[in-house]
N, C-alpha and C positions, 0 to 999 in steps of 0.2 A: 807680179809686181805689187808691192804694199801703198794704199793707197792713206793719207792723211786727208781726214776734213777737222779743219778749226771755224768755230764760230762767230763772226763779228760780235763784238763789244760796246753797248753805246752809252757813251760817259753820259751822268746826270750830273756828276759836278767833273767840271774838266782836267784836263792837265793842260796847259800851256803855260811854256816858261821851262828852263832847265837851268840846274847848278850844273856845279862841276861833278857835284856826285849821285844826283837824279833830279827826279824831277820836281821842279819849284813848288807845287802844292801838293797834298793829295788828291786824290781823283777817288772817283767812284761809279760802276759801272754794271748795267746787266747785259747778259749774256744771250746771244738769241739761238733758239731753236733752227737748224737748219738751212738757214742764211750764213754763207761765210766762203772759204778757198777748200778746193782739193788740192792737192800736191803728192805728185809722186817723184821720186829718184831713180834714174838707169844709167850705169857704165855704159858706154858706147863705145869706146876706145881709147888707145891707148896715149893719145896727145892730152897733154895738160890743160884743166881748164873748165869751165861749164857753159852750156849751151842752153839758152832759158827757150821754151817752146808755149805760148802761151794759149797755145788752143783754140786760137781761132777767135782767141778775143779781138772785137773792134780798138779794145783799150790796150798799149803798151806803154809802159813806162816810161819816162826819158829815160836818156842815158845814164844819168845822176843818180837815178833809182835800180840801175840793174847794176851798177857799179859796187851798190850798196851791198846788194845779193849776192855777188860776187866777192867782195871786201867779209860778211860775215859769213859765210860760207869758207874764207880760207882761215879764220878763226880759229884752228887744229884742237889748243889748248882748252878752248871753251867748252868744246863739247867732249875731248876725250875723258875731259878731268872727271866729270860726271861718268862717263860709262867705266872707268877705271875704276874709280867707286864702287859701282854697284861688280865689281868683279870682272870684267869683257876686256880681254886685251887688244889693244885698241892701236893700229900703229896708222900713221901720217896716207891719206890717199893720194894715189897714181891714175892719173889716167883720164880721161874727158869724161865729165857727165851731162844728161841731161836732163832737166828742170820741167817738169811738164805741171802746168797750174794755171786753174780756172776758178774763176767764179759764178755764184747766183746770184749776184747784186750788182748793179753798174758801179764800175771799179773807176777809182777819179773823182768821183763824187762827196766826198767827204762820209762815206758811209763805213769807215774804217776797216776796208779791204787791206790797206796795210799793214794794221793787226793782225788781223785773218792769216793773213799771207805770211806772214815770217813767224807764225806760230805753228801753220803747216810745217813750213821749212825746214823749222825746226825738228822737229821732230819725225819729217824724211829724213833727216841730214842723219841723225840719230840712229835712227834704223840702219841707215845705209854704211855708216861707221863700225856698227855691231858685227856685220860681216855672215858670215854663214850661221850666227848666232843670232839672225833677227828674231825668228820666232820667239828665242828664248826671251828676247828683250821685252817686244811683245809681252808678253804675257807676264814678264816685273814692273812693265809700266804699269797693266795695268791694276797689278795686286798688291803694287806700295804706294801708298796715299801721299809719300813724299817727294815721287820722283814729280807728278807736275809741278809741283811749287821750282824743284830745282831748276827744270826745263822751260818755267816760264823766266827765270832767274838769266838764261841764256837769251831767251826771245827776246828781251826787252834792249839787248844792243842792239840788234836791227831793226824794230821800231818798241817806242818806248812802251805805248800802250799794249804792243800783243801780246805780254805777260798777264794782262786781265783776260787773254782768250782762253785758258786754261782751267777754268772753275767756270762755277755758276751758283746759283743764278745771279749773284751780284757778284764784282768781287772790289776790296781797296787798294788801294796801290799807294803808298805813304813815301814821305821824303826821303826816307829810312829805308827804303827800297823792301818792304814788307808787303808781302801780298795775301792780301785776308778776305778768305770766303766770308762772304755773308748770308746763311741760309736761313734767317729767321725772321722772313715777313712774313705775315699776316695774310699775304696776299699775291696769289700770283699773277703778273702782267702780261699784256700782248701789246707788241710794238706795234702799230701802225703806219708804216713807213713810207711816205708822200713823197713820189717820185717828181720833183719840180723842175729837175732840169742834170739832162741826159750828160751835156758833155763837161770832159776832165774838167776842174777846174785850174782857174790861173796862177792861183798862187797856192803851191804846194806847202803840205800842212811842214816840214821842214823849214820850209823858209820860212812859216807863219810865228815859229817858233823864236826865229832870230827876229824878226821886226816887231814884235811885240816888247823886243826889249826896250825899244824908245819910246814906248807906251808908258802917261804921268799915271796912268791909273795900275802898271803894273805892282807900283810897290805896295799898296795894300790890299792887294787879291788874295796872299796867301794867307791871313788872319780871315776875310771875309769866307772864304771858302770853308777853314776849317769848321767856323761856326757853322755855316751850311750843311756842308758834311754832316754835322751834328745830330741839325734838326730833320736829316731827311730820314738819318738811320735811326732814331729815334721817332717819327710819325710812320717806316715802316713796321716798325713792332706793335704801332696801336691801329693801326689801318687807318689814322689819320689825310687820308686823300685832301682836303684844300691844304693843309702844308705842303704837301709833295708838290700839290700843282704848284702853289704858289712860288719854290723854291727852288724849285727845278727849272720854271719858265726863267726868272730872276737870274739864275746862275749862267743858263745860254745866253742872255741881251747881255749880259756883264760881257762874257766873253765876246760875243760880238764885238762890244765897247773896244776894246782892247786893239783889235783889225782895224777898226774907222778911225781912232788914235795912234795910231804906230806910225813908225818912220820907214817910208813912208805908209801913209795910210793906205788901206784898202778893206775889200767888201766881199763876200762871198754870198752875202743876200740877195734877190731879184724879190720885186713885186709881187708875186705870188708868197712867197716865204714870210714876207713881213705881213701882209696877212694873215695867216695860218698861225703865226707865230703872237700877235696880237692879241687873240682867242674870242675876239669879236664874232666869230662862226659859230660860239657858246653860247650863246646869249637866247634866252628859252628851249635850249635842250636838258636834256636830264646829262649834258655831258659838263658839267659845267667845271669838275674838278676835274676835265680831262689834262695830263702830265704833258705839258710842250716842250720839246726841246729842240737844237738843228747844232752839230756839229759842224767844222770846219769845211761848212760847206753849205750849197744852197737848200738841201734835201729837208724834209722836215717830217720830226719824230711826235706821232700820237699816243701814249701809254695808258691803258686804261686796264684795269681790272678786268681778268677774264670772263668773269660773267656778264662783265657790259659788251663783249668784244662783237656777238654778231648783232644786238641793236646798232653798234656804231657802224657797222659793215654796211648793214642795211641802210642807213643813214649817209652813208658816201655814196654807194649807189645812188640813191635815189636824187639826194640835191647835187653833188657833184659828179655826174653821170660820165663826163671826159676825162677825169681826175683818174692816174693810175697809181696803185699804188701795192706797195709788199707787206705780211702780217705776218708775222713771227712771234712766238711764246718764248718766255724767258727758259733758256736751256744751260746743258752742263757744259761743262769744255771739251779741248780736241781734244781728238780719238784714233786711232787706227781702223782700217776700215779695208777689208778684204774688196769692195766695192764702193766706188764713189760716194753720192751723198746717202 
């Protein structure tokens, strides 16, 4: 059985908000090493239908969310039209499957397992459409440079951002629905990723997406971001580091803003988060341009250049000795994968 790992993707400038024909800003995202979903695909029989098996995770989805998986999973069109393409005759499937996918990161948490997850999916789904021709497929994913873009092109209906799971080490994602590698920093990063609080969170990033609409600060986020945008992808090309801190921290609180003003309001921060997030923990270290971020969620991201990574290691140890937390390098997209991660 062909196994899929996709890698989580952690926005420095967000996506929240949707048109009718993507998503209301650009975004912009690196890609991590090693942290992300497995997923595999098996026929089981012959009743209609898919059976999600989650491995033993403490974490399942509501119902809302496997509905989801199930709703883009019976999408026929979306994915044959691609394997048609690249030559695979592709006809309509019969029969029960099932869905077997896990993670290495607490899933719920705003650490965009969602992404991860249906960029797996995708590309099980994929495989398992190809037919007695998986191999073959295999092996044109991975020697056409265009079929990810397509396949991340399919991802992004089942969630928006896990079309950024598919490149690295950064990748953009525009209104335009254009997804652009960015491989020309200066510099490459490791996440630090401050595990502040274990369970799912309450307000799923979906929903986050509709109540944000009655947010006064949404109508000029997508001018503020692009500029943003701007200046991060330009301080990555000069290894400009207090820009990035500066503009990346700026861009999370904005987002934040957005949740605390919505209709209604709400919060995905605790105590801990607004701390870390502050960067008052800076303040006489040699970290002082370290990159803050926390997506839609309480978790919170440290980015720093990989040659600071194990003085900063050393440095959580030591002062935050209770503090857990996950370290990942900026990595490529999903893969196929004879064996798990």
């Amino acid at each position: 059985m062909v196994t899929v790992f996709a890698p989580v993707n952690i926005a420095w400038v967000k996506y929240m908000g949707k048109s009718p024909d993507g998503p209301a800003n650009d975004s912009f995202s690196m890609t991590l090493e090693g942290l992300g979903s497995r997923t595999r695909i098996e026929r089981v029989g012959d009743s209609s239908g898919f059976t999600i098996d989650f491995e033993g995770s403490p974490y399942v989805p509501p119902e809302s969310g496997q509905r989801k998986i199930h709703s883009f999973l019976s999408e026929f069109e979306l994915f044959s039209t691609l394997l048609r393409d690249c030559g695979f005759r592709c006809t309509r499937p019969t029969g029960r499957y099932r869905i077997l996918t896990s993670n290495n990161v607490p899933a719920g948490t705003g650490i965009a397992t969602s992404a991860s997850g249906f960029a797996a999916l995708t590309l099980a789904w994929l495989h398992e459409l190809s037919g007695d021709r998986g191999p073959e497929w295999i092996s044109r994913y991975g020697s056409d440079s265009r079929l990810p873009e397509r396949a991340a092109r399919i991802a992004r209906f089942g969630s928006g951002s896990a079309c950024r799971s598919f490149h690295g080490p950064f990748v953009e994602w525009t209104t335009r629905n254009e997804i652009l590698p960015f491989s020309a920093a200066k510099d490459e990063f490791v996440d630090f990723i401050l595990l502040l609080e274990d369970a799912p969170k309450e307000v799923p990033s979906s929903d986050a997406h509709r109540r944000v609409q009655g947010s006064p600060l949404l109508p000029s986020r997508v001018g503020a971001t692009a500029r943003r945008l701007a200046k991060i992808k330009e301080a990555l090309l000069s290894s400009n580091h207090p820009v990035l801190a500066q503009e990346v921290r700026t861009e999370a609180l904005e987002m934040h803003e957005l949740f605390h003003s919505s209709m209604p309001p709400f919060s995905y921060l605790n105590q801990q988060s607004r701390f870390w997030l502050s960067g008052s923990w800076r303040s006489g270290t040699s970290f002082e341009n370290a990159i803050l971020t926390a997506d839609a969620g309480a978790n919170v991201h440290v980015f720093l250049p990989a040659s600071s990574s194990h003085e900063f290691e050393v440095f959580l140890k030591r002062q935050f000795p209770e503090l857990r937390f996950l370290v990942a390098r900026s990595g490529k997209g999903a893969v196929y994968a004879s064996e798990g991660f």
